[in-house]
Gaussian input, Z-matrix of N, CA and C with variables (Angstrom, degrees):
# hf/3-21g

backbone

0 1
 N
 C     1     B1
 C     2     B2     1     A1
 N     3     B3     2     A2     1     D1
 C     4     B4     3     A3     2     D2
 C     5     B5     4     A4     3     D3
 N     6     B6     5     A5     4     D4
 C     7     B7     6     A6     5     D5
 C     8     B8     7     A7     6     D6
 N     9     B9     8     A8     7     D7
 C    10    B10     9     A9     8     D8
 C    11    B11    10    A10     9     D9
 N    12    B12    11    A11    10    D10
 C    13    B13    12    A12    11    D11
 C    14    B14    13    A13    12    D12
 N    15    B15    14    A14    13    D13
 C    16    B16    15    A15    14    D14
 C    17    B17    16    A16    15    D15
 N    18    B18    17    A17    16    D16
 C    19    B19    18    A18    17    D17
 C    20    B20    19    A19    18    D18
 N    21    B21    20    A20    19    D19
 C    22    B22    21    A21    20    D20
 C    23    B23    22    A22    21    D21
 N    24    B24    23    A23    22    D22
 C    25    B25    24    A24    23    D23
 C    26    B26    25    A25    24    D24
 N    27    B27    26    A26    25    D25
 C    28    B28    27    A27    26    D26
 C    29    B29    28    A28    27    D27
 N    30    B30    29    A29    28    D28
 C    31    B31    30    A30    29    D29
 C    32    B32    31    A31    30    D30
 N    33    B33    32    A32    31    D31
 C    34    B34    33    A33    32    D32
 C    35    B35    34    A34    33    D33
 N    36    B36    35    A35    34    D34
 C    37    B37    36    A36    35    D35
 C    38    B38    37    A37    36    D36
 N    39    B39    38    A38    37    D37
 C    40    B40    39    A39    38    D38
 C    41    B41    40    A40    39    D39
 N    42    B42    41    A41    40    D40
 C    43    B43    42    A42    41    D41
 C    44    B44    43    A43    42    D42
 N    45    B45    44    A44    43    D43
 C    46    B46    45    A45    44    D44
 C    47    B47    46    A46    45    D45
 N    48    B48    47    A47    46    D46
 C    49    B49    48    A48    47    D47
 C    50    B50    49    A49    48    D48
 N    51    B51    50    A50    49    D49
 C    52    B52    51    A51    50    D50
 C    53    B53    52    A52    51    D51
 N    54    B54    53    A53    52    D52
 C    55    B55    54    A54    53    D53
 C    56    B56    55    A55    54    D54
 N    57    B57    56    A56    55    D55
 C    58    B58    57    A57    56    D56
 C    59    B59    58    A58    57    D57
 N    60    B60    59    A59    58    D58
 C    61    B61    60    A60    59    D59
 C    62    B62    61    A61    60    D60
 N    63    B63    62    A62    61    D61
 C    64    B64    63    A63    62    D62
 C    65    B65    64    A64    63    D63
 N    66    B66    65    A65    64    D64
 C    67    B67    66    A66    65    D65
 C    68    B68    67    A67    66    D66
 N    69    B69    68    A68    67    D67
 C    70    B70    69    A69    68    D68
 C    71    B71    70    A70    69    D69
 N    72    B72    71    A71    70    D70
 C    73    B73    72    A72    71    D71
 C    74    B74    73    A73    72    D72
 N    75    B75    74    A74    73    D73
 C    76    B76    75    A75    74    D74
 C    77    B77    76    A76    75    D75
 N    78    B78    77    A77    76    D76
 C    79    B79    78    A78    77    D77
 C    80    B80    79    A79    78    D78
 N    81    B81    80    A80    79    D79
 C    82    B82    81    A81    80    D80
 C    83    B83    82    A82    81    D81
 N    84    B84    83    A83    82    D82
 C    85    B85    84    A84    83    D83
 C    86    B86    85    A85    84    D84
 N    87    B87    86    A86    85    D85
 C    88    B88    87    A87    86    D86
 C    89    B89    88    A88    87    D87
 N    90    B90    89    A89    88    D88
 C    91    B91    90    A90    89    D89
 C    92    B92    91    A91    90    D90
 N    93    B93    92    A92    91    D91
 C    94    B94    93    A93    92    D92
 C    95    B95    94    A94    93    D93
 N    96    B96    95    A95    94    D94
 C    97    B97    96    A96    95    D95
 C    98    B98    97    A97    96    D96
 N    99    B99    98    A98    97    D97
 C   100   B100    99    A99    98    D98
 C   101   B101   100   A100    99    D99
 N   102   B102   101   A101   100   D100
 C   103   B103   102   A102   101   D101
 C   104   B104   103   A103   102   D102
 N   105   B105   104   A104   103   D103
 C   106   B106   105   A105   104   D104
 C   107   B107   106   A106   105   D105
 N   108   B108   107   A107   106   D106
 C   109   B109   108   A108   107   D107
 C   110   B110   109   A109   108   D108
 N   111   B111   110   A110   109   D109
 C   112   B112   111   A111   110   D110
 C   113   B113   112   A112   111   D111
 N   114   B114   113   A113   112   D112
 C   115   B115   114   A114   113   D113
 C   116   B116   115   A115   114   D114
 N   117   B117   116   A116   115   D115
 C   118   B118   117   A117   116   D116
 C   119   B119   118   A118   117   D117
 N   120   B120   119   A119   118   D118
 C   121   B121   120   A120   119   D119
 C   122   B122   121   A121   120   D120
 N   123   B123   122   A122   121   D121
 C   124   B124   123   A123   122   D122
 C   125   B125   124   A124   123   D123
 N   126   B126   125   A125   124   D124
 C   127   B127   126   A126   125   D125
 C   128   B128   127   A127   126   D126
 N   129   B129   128   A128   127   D127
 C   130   B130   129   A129   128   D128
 C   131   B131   130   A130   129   D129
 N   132   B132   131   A131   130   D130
 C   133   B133   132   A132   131   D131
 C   134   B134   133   A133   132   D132
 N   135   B135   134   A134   133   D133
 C   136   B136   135   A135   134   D134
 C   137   B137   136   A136   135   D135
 N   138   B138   137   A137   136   D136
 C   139   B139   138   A138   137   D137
 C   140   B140   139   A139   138   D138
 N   141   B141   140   A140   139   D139
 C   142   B142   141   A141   140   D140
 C   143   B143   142   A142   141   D141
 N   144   B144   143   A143   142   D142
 C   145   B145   144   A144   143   D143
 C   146   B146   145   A145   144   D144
 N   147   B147   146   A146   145   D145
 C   148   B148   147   A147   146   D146
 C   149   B149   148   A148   147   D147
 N   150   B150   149   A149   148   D148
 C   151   B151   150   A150   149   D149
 C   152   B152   151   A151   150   D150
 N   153   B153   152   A152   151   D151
 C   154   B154   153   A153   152   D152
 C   155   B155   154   A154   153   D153
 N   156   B156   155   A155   154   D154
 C   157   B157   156   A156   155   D155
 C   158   B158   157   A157   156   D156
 N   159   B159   158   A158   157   D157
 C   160   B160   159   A159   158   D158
 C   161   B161   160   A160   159   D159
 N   162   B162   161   A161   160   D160
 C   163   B163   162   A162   161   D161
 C   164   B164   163   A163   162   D162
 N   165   B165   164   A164   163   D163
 C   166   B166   165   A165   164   D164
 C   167   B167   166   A166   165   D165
 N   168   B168   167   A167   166   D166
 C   169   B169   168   A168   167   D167
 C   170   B170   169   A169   168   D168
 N   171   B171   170   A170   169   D169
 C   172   B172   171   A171   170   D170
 C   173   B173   172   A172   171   D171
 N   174   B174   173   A173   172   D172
 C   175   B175   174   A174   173   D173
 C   176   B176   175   A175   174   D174
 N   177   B177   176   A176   175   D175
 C   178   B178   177   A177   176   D176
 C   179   B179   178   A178   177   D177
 N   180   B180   179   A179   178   D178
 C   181   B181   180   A180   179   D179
 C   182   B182   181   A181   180   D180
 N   183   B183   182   A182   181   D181
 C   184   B184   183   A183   182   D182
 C   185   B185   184   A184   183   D183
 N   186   B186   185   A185   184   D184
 C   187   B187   186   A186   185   D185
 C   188   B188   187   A187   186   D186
 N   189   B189   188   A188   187   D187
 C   190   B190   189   A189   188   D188
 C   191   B191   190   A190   189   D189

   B1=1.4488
   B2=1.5271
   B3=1.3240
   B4=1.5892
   B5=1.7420
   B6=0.9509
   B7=1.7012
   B8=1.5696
   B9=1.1085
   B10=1.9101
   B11=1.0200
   B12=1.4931
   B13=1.6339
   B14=1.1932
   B15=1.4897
   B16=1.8020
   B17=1.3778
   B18=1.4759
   B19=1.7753
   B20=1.6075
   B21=1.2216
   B22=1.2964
   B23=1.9466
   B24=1.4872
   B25=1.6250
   B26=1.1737
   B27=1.7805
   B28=1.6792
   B29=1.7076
   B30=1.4946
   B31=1.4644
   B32=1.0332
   B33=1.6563
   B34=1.5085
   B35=1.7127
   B36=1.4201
   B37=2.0606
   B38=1.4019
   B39=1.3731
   B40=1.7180
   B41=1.7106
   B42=1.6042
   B43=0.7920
   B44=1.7354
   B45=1.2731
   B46=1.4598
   B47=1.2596
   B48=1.9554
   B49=0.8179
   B50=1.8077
   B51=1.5757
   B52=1.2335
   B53=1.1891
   B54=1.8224
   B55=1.6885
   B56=1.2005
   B57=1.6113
   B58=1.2437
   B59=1.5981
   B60=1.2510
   B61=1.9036
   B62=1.4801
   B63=1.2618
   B64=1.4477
   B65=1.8065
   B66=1.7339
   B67=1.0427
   B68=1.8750
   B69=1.2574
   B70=1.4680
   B71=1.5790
   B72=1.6873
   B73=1.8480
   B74=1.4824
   B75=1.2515
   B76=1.5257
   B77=1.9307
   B78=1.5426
   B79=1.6715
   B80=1.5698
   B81=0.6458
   B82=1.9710
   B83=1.4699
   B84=1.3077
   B85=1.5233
   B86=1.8013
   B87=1.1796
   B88=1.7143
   B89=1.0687
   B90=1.3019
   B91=1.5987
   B92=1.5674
   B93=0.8979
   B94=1.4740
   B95=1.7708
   B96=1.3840
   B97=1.5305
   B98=1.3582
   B99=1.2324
   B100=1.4038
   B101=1.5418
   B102=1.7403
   B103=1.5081
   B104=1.5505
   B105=1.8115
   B106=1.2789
   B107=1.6492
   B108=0.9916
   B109=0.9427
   B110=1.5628
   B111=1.1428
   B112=1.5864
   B113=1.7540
   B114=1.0997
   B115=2.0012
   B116=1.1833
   B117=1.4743
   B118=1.4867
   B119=1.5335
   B120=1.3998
   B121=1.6552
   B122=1.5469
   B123=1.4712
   B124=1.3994
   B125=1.6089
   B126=1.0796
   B127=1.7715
   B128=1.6226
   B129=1.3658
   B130=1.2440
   B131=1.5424
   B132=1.3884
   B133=1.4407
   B134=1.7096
   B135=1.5287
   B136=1.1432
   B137=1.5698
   B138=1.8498
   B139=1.2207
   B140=1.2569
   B141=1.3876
   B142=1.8625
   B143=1.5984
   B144=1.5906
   B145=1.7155
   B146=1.6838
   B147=1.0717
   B148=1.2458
   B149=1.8958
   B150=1.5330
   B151=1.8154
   B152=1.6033
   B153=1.6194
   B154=1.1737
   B155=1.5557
   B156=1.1925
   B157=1.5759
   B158=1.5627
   B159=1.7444
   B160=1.3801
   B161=1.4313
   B162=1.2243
   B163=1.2427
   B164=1.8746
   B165=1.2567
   B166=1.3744
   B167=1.2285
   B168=1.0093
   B169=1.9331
   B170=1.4714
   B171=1.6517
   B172=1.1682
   B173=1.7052
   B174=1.4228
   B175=1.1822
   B176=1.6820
   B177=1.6243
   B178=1.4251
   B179=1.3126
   B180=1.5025
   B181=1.4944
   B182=1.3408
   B183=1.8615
   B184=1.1899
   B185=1.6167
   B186=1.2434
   B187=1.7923
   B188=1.4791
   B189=1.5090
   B190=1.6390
   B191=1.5599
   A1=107.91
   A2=111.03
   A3=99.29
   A4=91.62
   A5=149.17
   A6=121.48
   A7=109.46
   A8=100.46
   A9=135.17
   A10=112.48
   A11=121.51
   A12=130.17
   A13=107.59
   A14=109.35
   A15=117.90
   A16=90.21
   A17=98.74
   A18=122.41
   A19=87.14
   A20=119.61
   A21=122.50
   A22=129.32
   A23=100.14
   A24=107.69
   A25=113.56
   A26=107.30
   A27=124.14
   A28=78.19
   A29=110.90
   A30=118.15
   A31=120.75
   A32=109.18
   A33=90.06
   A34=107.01
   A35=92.04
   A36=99.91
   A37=92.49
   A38=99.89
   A39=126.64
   A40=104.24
   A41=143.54
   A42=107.34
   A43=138.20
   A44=109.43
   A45=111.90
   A46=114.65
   A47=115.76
   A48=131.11
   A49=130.49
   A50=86.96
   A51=121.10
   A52=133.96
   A53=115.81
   A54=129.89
   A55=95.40
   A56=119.78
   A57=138.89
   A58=91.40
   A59=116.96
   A60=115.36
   A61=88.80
   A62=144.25
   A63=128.47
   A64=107.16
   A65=104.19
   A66=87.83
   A67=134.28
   A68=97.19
   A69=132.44
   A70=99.21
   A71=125.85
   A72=112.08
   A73=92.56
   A74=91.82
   A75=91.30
   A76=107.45
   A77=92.25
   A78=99.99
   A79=92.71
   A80=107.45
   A81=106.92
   A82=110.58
   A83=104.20
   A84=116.25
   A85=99.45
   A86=119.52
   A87=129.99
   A88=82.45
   A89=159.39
   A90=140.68
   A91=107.25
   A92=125.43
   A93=112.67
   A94=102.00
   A95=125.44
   A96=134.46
   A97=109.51
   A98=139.79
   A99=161.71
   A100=111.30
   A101=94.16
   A102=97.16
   A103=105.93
   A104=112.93
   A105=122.18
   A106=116.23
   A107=127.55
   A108=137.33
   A109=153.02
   A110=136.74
   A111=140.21
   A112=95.82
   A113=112.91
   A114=112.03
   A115=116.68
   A116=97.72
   A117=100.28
   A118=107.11
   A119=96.44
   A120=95.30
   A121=92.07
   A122=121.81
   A123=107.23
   A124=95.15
   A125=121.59
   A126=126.93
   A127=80.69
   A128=103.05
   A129=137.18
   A130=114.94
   A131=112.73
   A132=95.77
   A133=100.23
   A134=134.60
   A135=105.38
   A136=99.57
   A137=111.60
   A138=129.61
   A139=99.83
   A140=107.68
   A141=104.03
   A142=108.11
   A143=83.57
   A144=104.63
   A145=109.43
   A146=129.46
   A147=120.25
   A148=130.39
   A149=87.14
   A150=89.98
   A151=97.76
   A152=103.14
   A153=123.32
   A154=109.43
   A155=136.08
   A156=117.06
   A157=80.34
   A158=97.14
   A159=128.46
   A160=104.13
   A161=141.24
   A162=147.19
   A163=123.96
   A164=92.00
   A165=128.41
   A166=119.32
   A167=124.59
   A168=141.10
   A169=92.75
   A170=125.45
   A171=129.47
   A172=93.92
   A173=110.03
   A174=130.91
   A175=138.04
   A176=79.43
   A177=100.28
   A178=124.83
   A179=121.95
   A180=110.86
   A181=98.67
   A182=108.00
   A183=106.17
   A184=111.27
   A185=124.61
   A186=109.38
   A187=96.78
   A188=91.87
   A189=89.14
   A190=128.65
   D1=124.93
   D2=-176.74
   D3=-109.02
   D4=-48.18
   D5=168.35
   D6=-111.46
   D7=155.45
   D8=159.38
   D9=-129.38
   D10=144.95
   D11=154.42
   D12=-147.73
   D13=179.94
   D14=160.59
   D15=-141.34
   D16=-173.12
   D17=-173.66
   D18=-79.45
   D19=-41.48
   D20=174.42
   D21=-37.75
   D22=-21.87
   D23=-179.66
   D24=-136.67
   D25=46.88
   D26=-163.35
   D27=-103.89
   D28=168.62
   D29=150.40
   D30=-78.57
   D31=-58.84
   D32=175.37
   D33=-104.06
   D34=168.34
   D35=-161.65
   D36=-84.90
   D37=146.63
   D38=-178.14
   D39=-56.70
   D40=-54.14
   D41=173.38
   D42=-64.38
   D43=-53.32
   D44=166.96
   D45=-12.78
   D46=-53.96
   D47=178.05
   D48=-25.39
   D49=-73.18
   D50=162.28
   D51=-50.15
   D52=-38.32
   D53=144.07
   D54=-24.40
   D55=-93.07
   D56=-116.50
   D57=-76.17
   D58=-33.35
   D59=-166.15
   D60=-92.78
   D61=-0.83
   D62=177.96
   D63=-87.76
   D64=-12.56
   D65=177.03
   D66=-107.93
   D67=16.93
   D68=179.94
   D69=-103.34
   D70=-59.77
   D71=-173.77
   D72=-137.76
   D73=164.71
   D74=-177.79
   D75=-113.39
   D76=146.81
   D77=-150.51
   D78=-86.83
   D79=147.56
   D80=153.96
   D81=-123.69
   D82=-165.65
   D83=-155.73
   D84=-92.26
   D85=106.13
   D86=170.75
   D87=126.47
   D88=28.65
   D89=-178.11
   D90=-84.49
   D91=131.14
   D92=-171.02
   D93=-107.57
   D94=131.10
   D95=169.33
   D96=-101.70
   D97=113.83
   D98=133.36
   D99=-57.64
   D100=119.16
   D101=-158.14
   D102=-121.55
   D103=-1.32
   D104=-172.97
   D105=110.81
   D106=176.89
   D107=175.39
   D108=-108.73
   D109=122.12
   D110=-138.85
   D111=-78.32
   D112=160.68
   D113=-176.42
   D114=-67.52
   D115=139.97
   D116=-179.55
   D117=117.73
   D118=46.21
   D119=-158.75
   D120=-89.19
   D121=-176.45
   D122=-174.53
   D123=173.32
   D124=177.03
   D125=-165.71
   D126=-99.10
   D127=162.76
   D128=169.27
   D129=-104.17
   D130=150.47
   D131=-164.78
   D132=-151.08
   D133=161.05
   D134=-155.01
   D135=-95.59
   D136=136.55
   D137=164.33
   D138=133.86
   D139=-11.89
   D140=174.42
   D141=-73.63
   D142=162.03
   D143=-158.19
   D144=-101.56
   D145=87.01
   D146=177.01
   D147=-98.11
   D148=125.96
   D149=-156.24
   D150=-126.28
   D151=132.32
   D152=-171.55
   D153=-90.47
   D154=171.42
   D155=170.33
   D156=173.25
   D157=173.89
   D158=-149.04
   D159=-151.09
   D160=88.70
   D161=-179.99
   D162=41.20
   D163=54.55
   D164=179.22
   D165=96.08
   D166=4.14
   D167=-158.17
   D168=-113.78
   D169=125.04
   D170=176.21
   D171=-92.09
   D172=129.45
   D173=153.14
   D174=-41.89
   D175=-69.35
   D176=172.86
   D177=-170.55
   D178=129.55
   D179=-171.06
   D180=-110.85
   D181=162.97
   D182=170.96
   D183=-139.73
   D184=162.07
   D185=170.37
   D186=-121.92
   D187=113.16
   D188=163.31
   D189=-84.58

């Protein structure tokens, strides 16, 4: 595994977050926020496996 994170080892905290961008567009329900990425960032290369997930539940994987 070359990265992991949570909202938990963000700088700034996910709601605030969410304040501050609710008041520029307005979010609805499936909106997805991309907030960057946890250390260990690194190129992608083809055949790697990239898997999304939600409090231990993988979302969705993919092999690029």
């Amino acid at each position: 595994m070359r990265q992991q994170g949570t909202t938990a080892d963000m700088i700034h905290k996910i709601v605030p977050l969410i304040a501050y961008m609710s008041r520029f567009f307005t979010l609805k329900a499936g909106d997805v926020i991309l907030t960057g990425t946890p250390e260990g960032v690194g190129p992608l290369h083809s055949g790697d496996e990239l898997e999304v997930g939600f409090n231990g539940l993988a979302l969705t994987t993919r092999v690029l």
